[in-house]
NUMARMI-683040 format. One record per residue (C-alpha): x, y, z; residue number from 0. Coordinates in nm, 4 decimals. Layout:
<pts>
+----------+----------+----------+-----+
|       c1 |       c2 |       c3 | num |
+----------+----------+----------+-----+
|        X |        Y |        Z | NUM |
...
+----------+----------+----------+-----+
</pts>
This chain:
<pts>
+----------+----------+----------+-----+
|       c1 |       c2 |       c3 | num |
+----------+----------+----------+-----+
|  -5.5702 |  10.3967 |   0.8723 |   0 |
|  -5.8560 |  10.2165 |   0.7439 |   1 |
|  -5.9382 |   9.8470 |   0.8294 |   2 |
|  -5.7402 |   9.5972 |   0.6754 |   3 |
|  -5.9479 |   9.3060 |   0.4883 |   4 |
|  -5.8635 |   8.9677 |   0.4123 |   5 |
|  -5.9422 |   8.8546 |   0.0679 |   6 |
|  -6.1381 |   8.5141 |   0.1943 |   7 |
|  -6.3838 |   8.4278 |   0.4518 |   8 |
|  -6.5690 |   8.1001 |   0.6002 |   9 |
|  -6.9368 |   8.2233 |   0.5844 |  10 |
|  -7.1354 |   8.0496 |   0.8485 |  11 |
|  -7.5021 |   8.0144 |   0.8390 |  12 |
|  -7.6038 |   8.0245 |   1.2537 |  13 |
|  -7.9617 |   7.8952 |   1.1251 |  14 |
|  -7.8167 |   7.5875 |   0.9585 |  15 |
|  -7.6634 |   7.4640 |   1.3063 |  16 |
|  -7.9785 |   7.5435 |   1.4743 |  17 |
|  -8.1929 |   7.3815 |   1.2078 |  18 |
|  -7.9511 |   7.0305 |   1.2101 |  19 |
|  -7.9815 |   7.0304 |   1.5934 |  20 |
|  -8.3152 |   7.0525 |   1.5969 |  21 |
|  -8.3266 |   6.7833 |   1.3389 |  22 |
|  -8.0753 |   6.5668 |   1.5411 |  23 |
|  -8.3299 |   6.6127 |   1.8312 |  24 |
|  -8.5959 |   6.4855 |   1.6668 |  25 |
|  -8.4377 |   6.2010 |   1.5558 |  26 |
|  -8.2600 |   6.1370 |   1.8564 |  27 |
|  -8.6261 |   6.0629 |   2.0238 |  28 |
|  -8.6162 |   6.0473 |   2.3907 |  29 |
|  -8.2258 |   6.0975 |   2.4460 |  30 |
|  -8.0572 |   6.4430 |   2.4969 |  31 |
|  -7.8423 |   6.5712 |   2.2356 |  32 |
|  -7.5024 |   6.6897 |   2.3303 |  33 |
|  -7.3371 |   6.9062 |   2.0957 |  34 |
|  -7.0097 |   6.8504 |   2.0041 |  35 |
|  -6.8136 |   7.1755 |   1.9878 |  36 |
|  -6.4599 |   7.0790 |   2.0121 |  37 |
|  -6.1888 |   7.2029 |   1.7648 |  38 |
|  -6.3558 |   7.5700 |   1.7542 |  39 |
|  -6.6695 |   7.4279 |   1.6543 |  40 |
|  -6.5180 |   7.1999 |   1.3874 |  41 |
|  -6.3690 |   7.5335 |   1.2689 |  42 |
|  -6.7119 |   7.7357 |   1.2693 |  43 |
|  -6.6168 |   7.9432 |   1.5730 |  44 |
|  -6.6604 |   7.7814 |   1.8775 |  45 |
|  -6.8943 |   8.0086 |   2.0949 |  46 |
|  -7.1543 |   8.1075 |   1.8341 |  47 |
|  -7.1762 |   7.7034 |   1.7337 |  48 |
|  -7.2488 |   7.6633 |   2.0486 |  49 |
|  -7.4814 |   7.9065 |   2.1387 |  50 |
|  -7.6933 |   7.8218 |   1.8046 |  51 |
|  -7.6985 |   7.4411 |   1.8881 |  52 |
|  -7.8457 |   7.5606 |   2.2564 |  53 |
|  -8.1187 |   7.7595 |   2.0535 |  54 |
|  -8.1377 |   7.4638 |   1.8266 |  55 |
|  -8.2734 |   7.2363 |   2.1279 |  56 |
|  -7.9049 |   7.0713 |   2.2568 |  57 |
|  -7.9112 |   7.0192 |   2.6160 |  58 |
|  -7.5431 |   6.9783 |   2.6508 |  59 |
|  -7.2096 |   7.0429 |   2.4699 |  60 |
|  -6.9084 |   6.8650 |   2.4645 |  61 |
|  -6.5378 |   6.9973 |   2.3951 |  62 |
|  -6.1957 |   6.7482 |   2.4364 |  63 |
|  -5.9765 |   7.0367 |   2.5310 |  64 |
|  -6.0235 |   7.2163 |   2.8894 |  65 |
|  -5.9306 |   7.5455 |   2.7577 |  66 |
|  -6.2396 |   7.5304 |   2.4909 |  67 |
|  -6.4699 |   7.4332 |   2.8406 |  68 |
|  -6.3562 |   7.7639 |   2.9860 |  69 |
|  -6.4004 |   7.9633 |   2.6851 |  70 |
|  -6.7674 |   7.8743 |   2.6963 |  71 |
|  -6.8040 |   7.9466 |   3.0404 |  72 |
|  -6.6379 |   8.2754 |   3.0176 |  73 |
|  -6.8505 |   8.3470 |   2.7254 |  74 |
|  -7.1894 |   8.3107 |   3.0106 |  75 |
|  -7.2803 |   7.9608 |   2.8293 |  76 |
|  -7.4253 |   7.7609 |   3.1744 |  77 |
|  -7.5080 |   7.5002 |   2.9369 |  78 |
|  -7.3990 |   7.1753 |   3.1341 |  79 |
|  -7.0165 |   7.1091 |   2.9350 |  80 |
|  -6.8435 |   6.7918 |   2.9295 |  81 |
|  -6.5256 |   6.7622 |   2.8815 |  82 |
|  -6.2688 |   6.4480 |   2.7852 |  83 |
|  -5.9358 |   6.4752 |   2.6478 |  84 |
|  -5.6266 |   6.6055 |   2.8925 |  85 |
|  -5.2399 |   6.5330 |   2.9676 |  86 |
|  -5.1093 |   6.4817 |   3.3562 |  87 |
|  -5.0789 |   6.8789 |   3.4995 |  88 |
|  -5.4570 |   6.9980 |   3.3418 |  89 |
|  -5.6171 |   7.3012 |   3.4742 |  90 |
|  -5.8731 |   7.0837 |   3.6917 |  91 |
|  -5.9460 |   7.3056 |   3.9485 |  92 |
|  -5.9881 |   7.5409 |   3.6951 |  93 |
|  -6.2730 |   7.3026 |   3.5300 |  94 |
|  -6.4388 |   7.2597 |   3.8785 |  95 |
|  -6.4516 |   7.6235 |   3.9194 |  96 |
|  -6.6490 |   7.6357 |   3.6437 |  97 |
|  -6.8711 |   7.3411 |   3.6684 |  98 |
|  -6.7983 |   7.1591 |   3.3691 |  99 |
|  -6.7866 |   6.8044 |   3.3552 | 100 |
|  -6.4867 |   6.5844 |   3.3222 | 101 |
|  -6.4072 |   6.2734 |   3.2111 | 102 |
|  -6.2032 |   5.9478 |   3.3458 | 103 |
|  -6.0536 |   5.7415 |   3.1223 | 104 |
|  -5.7607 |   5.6712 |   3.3513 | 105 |
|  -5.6819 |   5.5907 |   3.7043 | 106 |
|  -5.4645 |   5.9077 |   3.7367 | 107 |
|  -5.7516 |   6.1661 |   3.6087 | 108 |
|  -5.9400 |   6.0353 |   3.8966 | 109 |
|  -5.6490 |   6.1022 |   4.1350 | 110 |
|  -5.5836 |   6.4090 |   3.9656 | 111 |
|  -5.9125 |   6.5466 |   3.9592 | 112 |
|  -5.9444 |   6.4713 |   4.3468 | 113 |
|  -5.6588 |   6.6233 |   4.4147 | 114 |
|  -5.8407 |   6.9389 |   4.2490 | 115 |
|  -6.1533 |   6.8999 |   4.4605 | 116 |
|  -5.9472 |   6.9113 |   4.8175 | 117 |
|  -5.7825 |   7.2120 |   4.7079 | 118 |
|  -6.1296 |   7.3747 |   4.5947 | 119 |
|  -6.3705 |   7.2257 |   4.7775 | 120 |
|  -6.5693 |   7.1559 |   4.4716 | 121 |
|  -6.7759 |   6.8547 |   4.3861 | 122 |
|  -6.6371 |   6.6931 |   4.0914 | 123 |
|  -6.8946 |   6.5683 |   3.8042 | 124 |
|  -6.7895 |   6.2515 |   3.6444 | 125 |
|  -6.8286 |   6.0699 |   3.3337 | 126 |
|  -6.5941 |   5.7347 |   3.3519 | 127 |
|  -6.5138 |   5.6461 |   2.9525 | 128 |
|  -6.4977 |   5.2607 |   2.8929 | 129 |
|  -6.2492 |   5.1710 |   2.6067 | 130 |
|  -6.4898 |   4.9370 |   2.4527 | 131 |
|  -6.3091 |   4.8802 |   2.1451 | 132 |
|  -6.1846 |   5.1665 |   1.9456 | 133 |
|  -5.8146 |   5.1537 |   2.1671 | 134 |
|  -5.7949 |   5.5274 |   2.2503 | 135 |
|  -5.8967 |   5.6751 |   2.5830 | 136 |
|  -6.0977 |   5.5318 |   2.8261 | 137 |
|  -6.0587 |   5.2302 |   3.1128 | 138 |
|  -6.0040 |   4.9083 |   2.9566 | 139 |
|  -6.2542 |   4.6841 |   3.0685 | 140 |
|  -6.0637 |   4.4347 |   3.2626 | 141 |
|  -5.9683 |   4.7407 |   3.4908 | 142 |
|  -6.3630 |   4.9279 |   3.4898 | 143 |
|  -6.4399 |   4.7590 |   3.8429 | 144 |
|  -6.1278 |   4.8811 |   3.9907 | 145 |
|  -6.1888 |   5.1944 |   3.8409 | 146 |
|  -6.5653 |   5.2454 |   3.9485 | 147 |
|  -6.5014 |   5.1176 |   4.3227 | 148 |
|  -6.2597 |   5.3956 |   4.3289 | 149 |
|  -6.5142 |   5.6322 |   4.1914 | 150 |
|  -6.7486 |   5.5283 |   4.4142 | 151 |
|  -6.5999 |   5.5068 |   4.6773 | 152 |
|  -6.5014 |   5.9387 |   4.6459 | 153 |
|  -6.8848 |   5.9540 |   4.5848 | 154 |
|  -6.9440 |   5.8295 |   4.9018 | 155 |
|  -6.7091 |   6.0709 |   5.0804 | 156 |
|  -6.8534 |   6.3818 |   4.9341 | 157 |
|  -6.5740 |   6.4366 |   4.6783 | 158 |
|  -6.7206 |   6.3542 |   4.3269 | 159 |
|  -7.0449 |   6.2623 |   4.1741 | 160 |
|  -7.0583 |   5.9920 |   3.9056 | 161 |
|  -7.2806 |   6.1747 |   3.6659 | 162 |
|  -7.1757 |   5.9334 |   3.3665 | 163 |
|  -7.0484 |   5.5955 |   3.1480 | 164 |
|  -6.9481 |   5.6406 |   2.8162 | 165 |
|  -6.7566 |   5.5376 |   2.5097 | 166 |
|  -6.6809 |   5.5942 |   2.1470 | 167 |
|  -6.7351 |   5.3586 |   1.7996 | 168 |
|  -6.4591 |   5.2528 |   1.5659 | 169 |
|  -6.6250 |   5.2227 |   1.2648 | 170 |
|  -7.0102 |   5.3644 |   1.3303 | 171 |
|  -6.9920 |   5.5158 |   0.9847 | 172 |
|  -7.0448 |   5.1406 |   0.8416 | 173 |
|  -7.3446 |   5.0364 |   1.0677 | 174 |
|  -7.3441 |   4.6532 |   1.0105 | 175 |
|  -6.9651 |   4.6133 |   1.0822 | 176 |
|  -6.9015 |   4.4200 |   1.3009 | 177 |
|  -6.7328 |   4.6084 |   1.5517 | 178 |
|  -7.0263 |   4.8230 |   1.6336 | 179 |
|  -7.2132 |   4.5492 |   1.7829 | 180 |
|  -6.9081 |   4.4091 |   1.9721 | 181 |
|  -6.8722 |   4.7378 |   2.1292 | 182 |
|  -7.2235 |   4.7690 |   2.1759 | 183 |
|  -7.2306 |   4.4587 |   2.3663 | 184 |
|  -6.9299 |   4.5284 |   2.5982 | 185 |
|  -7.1058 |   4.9057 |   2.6588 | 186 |
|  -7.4117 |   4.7408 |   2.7583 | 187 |
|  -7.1866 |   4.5270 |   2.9941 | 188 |
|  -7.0354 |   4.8010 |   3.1327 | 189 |
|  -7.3402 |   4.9868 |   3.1930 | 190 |
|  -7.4665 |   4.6815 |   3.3642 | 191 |
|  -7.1838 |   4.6862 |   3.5868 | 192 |
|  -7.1634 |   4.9903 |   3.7029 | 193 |
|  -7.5180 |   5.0144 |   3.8079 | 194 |
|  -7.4229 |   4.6670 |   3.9823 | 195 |
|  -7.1700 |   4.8065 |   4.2071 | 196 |
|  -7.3854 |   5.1183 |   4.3063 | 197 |
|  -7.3638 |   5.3678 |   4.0167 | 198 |
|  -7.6431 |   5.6385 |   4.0185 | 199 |
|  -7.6114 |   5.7678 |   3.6179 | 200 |
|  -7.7354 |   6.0166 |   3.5027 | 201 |
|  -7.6391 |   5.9672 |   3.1568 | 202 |
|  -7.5376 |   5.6634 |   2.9542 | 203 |
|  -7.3996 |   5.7831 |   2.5986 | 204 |
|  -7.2062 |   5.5835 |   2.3352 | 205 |
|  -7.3797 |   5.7339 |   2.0074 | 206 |
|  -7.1463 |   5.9624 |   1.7727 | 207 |
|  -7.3460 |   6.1342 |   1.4525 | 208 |
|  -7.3333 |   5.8197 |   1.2363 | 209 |
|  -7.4821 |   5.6250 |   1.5515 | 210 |
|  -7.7477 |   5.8765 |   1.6428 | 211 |
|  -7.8542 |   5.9060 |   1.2315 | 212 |
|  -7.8382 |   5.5053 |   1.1687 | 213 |
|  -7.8783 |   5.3288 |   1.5124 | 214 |
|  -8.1737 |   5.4379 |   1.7595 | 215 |
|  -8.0387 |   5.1396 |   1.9759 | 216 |
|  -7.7639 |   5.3134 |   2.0406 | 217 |
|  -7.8910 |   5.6354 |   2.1653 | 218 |
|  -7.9318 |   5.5390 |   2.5410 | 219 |
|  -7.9641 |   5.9026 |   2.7516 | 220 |
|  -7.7788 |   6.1168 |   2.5086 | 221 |
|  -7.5976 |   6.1379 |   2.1901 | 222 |
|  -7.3218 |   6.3136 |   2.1042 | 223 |
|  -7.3178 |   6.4716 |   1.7053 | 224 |
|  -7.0207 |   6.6443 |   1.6128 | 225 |
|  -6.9715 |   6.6921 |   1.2061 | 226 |
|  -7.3921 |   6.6547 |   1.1918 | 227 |
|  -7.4494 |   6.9228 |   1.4076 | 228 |
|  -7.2564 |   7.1281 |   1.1174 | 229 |
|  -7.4511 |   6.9838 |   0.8439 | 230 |
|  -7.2252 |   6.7511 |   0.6499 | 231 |
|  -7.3284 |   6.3655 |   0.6447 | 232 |
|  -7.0826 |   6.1066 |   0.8383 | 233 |
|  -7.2104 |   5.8245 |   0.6211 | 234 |
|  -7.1560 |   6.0298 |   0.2643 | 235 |
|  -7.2264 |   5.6318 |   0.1336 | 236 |
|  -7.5696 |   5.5818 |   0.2677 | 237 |
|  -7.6573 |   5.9371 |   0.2221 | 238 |
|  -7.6060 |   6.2740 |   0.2208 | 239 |
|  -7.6920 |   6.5811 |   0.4433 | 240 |
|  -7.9984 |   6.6291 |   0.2940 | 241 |
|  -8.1249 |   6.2363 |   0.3008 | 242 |
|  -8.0967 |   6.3611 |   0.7109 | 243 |
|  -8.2424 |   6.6776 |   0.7342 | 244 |
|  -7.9154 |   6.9166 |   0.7697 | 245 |
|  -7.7916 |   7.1445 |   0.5789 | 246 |
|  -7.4181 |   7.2226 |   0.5473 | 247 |
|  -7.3659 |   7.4932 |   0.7231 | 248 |
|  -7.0179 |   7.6676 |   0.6083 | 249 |
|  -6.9012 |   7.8208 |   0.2839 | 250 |
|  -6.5702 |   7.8985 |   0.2057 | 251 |
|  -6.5266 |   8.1635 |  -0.0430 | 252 |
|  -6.2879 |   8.3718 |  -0.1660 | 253 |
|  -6.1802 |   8.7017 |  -0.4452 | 254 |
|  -5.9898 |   8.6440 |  -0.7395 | 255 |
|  -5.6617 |   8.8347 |  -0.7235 | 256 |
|  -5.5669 |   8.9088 |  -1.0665 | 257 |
|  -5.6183 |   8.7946 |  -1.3543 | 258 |
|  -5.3946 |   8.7700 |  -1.6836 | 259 |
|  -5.3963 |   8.5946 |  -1.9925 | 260 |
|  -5.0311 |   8.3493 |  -2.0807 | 261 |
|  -4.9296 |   8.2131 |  -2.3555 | 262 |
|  -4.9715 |   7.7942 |  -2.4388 | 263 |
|  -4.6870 |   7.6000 |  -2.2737 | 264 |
|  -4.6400 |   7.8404 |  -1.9692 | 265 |
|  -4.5865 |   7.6847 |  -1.6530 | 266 |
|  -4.7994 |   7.7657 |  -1.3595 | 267 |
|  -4.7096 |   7.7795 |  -1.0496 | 268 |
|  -4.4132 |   7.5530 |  -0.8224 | 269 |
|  -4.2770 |   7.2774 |  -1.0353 | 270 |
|  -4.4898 |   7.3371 |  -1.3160 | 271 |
|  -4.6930 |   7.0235 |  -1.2536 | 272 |
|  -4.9870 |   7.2069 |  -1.4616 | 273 |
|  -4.8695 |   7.3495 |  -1.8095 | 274 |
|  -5.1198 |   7.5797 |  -2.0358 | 275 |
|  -5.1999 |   7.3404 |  -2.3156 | 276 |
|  -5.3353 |   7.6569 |  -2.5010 | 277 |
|  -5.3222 |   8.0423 |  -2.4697 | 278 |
|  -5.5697 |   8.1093 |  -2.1628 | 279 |
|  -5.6398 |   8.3492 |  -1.8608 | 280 |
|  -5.4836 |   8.2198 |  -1.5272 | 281 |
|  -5.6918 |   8.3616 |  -1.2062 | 282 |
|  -5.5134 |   8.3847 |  -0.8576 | 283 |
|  -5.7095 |   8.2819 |  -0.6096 | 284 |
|  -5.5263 |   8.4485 |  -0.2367 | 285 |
|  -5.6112 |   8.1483 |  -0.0109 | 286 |
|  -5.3552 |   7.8373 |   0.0289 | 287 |
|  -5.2390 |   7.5257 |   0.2568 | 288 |
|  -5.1569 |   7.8103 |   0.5570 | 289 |
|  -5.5668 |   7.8423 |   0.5389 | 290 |
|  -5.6813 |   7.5316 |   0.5265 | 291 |
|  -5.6862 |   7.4355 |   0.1121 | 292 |
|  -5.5401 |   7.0985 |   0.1264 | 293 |
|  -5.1428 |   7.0713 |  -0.1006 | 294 |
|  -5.3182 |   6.7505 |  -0.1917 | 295 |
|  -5.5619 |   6.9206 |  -0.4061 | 296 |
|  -5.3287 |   7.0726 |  -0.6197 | 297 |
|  -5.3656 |   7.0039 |  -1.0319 | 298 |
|  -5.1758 |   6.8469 |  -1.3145 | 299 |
|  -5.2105 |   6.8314 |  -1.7050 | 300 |
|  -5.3709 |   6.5713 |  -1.6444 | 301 |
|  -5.6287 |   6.6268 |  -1.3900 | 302 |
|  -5.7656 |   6.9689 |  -1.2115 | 303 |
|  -5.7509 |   6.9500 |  -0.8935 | 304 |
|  -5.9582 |   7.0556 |  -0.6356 | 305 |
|  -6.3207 |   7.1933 |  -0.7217 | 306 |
|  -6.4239 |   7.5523 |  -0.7506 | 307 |
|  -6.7291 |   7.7654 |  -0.8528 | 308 |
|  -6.6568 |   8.0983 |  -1.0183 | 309 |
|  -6.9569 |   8.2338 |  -1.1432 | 310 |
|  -7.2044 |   7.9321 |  -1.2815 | 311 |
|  -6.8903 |   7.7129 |  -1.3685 | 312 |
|  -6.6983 |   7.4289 |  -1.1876 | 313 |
|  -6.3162 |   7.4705 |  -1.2192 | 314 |
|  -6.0688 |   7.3418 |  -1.0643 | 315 |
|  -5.7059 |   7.4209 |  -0.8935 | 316 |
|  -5.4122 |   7.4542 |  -1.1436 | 317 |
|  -5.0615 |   7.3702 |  -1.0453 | 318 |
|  -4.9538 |   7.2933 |  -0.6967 | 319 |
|  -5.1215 |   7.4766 |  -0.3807 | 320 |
|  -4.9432 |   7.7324 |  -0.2275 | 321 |
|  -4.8830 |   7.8396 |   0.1537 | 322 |
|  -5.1186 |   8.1681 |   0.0324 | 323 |
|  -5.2646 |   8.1195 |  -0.2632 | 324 |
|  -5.3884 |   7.9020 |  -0.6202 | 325 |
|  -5.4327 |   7.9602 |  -0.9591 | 326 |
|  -5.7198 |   7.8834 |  -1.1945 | 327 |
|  -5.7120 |   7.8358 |  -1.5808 | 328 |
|  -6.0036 |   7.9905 |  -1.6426 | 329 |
|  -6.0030 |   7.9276 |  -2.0142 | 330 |
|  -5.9272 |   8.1784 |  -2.3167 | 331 |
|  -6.2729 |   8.3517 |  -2.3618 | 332 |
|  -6.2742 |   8.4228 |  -1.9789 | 333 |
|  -6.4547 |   8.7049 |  -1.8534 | 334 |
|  -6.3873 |   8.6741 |  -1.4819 | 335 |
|  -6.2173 |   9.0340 |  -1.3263 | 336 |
|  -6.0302 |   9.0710 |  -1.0368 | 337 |
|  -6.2476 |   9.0747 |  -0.7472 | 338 |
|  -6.4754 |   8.8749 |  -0.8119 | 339 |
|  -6.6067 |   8.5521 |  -0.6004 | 340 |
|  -6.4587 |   8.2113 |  -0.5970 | 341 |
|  -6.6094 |   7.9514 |  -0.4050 | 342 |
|  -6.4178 |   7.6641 |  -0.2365 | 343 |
|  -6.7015 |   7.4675 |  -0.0990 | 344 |
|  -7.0394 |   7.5174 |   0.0534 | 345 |
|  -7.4044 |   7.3543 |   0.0686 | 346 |
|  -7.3766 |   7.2595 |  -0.2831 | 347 |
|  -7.7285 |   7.4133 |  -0.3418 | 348 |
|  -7.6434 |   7.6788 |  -0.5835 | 349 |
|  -7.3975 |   7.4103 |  -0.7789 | 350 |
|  -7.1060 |   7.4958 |  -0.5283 | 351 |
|  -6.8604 |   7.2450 |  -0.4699 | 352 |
|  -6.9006 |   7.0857 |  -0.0652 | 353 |
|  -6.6636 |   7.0117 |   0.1539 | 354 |
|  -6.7311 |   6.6415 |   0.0875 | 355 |
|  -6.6064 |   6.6808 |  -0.3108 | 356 |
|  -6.3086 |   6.8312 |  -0.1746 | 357 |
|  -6.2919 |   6.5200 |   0.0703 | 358 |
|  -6.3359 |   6.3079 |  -0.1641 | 359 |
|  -6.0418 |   6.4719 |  -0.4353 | 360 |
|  -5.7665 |   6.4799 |  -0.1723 | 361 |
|  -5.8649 |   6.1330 |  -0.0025 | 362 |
|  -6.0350 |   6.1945 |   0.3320 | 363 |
|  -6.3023 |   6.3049 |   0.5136 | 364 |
|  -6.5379 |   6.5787 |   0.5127 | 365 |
|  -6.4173 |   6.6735 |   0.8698 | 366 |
|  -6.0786 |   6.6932 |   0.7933 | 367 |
|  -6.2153 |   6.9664 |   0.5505 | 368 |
|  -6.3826 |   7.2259 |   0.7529 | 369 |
|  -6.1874 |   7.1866 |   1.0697 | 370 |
|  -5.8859 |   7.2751 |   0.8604 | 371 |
|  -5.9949 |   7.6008 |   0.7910 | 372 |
|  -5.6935 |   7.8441 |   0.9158 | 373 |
|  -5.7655 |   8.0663 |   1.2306 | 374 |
|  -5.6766 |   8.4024 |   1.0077 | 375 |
|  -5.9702 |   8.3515 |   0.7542 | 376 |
|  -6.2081 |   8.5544 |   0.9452 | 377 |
|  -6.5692 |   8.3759 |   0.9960 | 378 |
|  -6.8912 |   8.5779 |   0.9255 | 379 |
|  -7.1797 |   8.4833 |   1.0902 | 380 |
|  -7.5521 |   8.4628 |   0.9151 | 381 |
|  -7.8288 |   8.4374 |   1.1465 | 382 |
|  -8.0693 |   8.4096 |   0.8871 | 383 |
|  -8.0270 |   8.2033 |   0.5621 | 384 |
|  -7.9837 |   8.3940 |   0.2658 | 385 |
+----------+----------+----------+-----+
</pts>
């Protein structure tokens, strides 16, 4: 039986991440950069992401979920790895086994994580998260010297090592807001603290992409990109990848099914939200909301929805989104056959839509846009740009 294809594919460019981490290195002067690889690599595939930030100059990476920790250190990355975002019950012996770093943000992680080290004999690595503002994760500062004496105080016995302090912006992606300097300023306390009460860091980090591209004051002993380590710009308003010196690195892309010309007035596809206003050729496009193409960018009479390239011309979706596919008007003289290319987004450089036009048709952010991506479009990887 011969091997079974799927009629779409994320195409991603393993230079581009190297490239934008080498950039993000540069910029980020004398601070580290740890790579953010969490959420399969913001849906590039998390093991080669992480392997070509590594050749790209990143010194660490970063994942929220446990499981993605292990899956790099299965895959032989040694790579130090830290890791933030559990429930009561994680796999922390697991994570010690494996030397990746974890992070408190709660009394009972520490206890937890302890509880992990007696039964392995492993020296835990710690980063302790401050909640400095954004009202997720992390130790509320009222409760931080409780917090580090505890720490601390396991240092002392042998039983973890506190490696790190760290926290996370609200609103970085609007530098002069101001909530970043509020939590800059309670950060700064923290740090302050910490190295009161006997703290040996290692590491101080607070700086997301927006805050390592817009804020040097905020880089401290490492940053931590995530979206610009992928190429796409978390401040789309001040500027876009290129104004930073990355380059998107994904493209989504896929055939046209079949084509087939209708008459004027036929509805196309659920609801018949878009109706041919003329005779034209419909395309179907085999790629829908179960892969990642947001129901939001679905078109009307009124308005395409969201942006294509098929050939050298801009469409966009007509009719609603389905769970597997979309349909195209592409116009009466079309010339399009089955088979051939549709793309859904890329670097924009050859007049492609990016995932920030989709973004910005469906409401939301460029992030939202790659990570979304479904696990059964298979990725290909280019080491070398075309």
């Amino acid at each position: 039986m011969g091997a079974v294809t799927y009629p779409a594919r994320a195409v991603v460019d393993l230079s581009a991440i190297r490239s934008n981490v080498a950039a993000l290195d540069e910029r980020a002067g004398n601070a580290g950069v740890l790579a953010v690889v969490k959420a399969d690599g913001y849906g590039h595939g998390l093991v080669p992401a992480a392997l070509a930030a590594l050749d790209g100059g990143a010194a660490w990476l970063g994942t929220a979920q446990l499981d993605e920790a292990l899956e790099l250190r299965a895959a032989g990355i040694t790579a130090p790895v830290l890791c933030w975002l559990y429930a009561p019950g994680a796999r922390f012996a697991d994570a010690l086994l494996a030397d990746v770093d974890l992070s408190v943000g709660a009394p009972w992680m520490l206890g937890e994580i302890l509880d992990a080290v007696r039964a392995t004999g492993r020296t835990a690595r710690l980063h302790v998260k401050v909640d400095t503002g954004l009202g997720r994760s992390g130790v509320m500062p009222r409760d931080l010297p409780d917090v580090l004496d505890a720490v601390l105080a396991a240092e002392a016995q042998g039983l973890c090592r506190m490696v790190g302090l760290w926290s996370h912006l609200a609103w970085a992606d609007d530098p002069g807001h101001p909530t970043v300097r509020a939590q800059t300023q309670v950060f700064a306390d923290a740090v302050a603290l910490a190295e009161s009460r006997g703290a040996r860091l290692e590491v101080r980090h607070l700086a997301n992409s927006a805050a390592t591209l817009t804020d040097p004051s905020m880089h401290y002993d490492l940053v931590r990109p995530g979206l610009a380590v992928y190429g796409l710009s978390p401040v789309p308003h001040l500027g876009g990848p290129a104004d930073y010196g990355l380059r998107p690195a994904m493209r989504l892309e896929a055939e046209l099914a079949l084509i087939k010309r209708v008459p004027a007035g036929h509805g196309v596809s659920y609801g018949h939200a878009y109706t041919t206003p003329r005779e034209t050729v419909l395309g179907v496009v085999p790629i829908g909301y179960a892969d990642g193409v947001p129901r939001h960018a679905s078109g009307t009479a009124a308005a395409w929805g969201g942006p294509v390239q098929v050939g050298d011309r801009r469409l966009g979706v007509a009719g609603r989104v389905c769970m597997d596919q979309f349909v195209l008007d592409l116009g009466p003289r079309a010339t399009e056959a089955a088979g051939d290319t549709v793309v859904l987004f890329g670097p924009g450089e050859h007049g492609e839509p990016t995932a920030q036009d989709w973004a910005e048709v469906v409401g939301t952010i460029s992030y939202e846009i790659v990570t979304r991506v479904g696990a059964r479009v298979p990725r290909v990887y280019l080491e070398e740009r075309a």
